[in-house]
C-alpha positions in Angstrom: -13.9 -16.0 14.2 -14.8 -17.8 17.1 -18.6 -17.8 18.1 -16.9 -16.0 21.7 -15.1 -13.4 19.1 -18.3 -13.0 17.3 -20.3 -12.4 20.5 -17.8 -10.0 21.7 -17.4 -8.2 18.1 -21.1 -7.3 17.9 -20.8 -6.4 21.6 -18.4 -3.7 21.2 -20.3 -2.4 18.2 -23.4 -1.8 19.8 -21.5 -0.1 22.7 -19.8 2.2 20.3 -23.1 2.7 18.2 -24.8 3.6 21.3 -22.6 4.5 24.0 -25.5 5.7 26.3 -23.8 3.7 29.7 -26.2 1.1 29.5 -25.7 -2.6 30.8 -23.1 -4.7 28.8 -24.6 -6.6 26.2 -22.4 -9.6 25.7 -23.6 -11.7 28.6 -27.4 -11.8 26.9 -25.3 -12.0 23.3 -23.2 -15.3 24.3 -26.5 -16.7 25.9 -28.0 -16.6 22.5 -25.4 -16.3 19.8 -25.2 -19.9 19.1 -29.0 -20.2 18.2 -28.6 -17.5 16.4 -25.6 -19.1 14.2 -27.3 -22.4 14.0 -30.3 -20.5 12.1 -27.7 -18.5 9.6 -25.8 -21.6 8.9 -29.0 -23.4 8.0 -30.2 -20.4 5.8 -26.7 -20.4 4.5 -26.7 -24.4 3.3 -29.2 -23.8 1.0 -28.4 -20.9 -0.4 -26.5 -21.5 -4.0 -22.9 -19.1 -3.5 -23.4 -19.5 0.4 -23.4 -23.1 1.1 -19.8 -24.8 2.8 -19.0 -20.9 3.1 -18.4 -19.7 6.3 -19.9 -16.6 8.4 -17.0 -13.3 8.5 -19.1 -10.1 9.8 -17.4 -8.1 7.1 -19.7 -10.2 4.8 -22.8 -7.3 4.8 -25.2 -9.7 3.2 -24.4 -12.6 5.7 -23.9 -10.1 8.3 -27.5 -8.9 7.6 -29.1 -12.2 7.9 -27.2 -13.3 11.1 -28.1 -9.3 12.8 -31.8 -10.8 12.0 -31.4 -13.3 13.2 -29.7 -12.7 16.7 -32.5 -9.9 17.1 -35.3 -12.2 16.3 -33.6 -15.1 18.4 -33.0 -13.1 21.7 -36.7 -11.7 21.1 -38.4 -14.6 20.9 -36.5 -16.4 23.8 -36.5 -13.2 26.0 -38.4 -10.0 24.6 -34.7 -7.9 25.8 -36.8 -4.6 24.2 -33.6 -2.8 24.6 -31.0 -4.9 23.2 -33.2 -6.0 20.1 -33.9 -2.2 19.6 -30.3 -1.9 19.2 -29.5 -4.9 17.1 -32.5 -3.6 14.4 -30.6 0.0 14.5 -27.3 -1.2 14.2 -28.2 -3.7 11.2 -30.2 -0.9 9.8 -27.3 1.6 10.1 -24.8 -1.1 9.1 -26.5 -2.5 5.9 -30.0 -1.0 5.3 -32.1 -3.5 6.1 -34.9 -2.1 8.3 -37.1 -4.9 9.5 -38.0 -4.9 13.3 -37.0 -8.0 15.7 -40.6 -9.6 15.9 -41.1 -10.0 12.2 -40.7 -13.7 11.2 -38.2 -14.2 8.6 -38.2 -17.7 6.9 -35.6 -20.1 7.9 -34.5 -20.0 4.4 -33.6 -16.8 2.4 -31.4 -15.3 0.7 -30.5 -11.3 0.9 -28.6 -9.8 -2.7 -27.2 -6.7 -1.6 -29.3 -5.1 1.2 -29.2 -1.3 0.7 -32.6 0.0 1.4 -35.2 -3.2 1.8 -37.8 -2.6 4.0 -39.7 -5.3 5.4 -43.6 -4.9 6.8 -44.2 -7.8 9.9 -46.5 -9.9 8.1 -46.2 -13.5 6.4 -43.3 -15.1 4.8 -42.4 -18.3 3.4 -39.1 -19.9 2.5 -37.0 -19.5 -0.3 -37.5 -16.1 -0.6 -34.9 -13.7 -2.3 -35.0 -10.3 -1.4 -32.7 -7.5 -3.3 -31.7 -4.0 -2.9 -34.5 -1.3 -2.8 -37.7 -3.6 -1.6 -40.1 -2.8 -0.1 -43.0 -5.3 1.4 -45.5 -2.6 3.3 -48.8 -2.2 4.5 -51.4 -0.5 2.7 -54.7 1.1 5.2 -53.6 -1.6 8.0 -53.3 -4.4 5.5 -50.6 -6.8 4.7 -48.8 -9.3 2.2 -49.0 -12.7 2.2 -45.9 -14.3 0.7 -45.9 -17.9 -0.1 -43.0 -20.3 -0.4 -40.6 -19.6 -3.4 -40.7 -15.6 -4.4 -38.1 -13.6 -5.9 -38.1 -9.6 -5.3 -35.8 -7.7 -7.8 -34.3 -4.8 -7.2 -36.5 -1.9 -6.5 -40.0 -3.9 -6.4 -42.6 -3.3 -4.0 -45.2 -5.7 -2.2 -48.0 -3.3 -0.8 -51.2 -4.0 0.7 -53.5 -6.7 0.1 -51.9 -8.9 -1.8 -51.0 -12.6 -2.1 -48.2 -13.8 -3.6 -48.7 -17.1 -4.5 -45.5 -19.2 -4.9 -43.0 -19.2 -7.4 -43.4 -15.6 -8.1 -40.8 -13.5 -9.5 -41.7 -9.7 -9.3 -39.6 -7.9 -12.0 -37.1 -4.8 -11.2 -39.0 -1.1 -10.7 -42.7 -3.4 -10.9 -45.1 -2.8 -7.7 -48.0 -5.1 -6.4 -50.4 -2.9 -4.8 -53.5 -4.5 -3.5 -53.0 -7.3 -6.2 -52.6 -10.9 -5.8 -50.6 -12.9 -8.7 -51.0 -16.4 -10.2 -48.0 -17.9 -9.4 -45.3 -19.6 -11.5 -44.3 -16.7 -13.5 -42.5 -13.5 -14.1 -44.8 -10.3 -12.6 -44.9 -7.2 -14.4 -47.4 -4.7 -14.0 -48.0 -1.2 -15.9 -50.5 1.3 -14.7 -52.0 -1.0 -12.7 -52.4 -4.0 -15.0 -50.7 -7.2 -14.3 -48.5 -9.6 -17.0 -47.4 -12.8 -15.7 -44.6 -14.7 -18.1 -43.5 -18.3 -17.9 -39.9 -18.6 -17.0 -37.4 -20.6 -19.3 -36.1 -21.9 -16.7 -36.2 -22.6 -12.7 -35.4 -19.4 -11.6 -35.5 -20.9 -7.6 -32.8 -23.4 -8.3 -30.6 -20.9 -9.5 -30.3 -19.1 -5.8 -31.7 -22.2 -3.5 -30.7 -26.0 -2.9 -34.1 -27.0 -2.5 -35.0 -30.8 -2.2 
């Protein structure tokens, strides 16, 4: 699809999404869209199975990332409330990803099925894989910190105070809550208490081209 057939495809969604008889949104769309693309084709070269791929909408993870991003992009450059309201919704409704328009998203990560992932707005990093079923919250007002290079498995959760220092891989079902981990390792934690497992190999470098 042409970036014009893109802008007028997400266009007509939103209008059929939300047929309320508001203004039409492909004018602030085309202003945008190639931004936008730029920033999912740069996630998308260093992601492993992405890279030389192109974008198709009917893709849902690449579809996710690029909904992101258009939200994020026409936010920053414009604050069109409205219009980024209806981009989170529809990628929401579309692929369960809930994470609002102002969060920051790294310029490099990498969605594996996107049922159900719920993002906090707090601090990310690149390289960062995110699965179906995470969460990254807020616990009494306070935040993550993600650094560069952390995998989330399926069903994990990031809650509270917690840093995650880079290379961290938080196992499937485990939850951080109010913890911060070491770094360079496999996370597990039962009833409260935290194991941390070298990897046998380089877990990043199977999902990332990284230099």
């Amino acid at each position: 699809m042409t970036t014009a057939e893109i802008s007028q495809y997400v266009s007509r969604q939103i209008q059929s999404f939300f047929p309320e008889g508001a203004d039409d949104p492909t004018p602030c769309i085309k202003k945008h869209i190639t931004e936008a693309l730029d920033r999912l084709y740069y996630c998308m070269e260093h992601v492993v199975i992405w890279k030389g791929t192109d974008f198709y909408p009917l893709h849902s993870e690449k579809n996710t990332v690029f909904l992101y991003y258009l939200a994020n992009t026409i936010w920053e450059n414009e604050q069109n409330k409205t219009l980024c309201e209806k981009l989170f919704y529809l990628n929401k409704s579309l692929n369960g990803f809930h994470c609002f328009y102002d969060t920051k998203l790294p310029d490099i990560f990498f969605v594996g099925h996107s049922v159900g992932i719920v993002l906090a707005n707090t601090t990310y990093s690149d390289y960062l894989a995110l699965y179906q079923g995470v969460t990254v919250g807020k616990n009494h007002g306070k935040a993550p910190h993600l650094e560069k290079g952390i995998v989330l498995y399926p069903g994990s959760s990031v809650i509270g105070d917690c840093l995650v220092r880079s290379r961290t891989y938080l196992a499937q079902n485990n939850s951080l809550i109010d913890q911060s981990t070491p770094g360079n390792g496999i996370v597990f934690v039962n009833n409260g208490i935290m194991v941390c497992k070298t990897p046998k190999h380089d877990i990043l470098r199977d999902l990332f081209l990284m230099d």
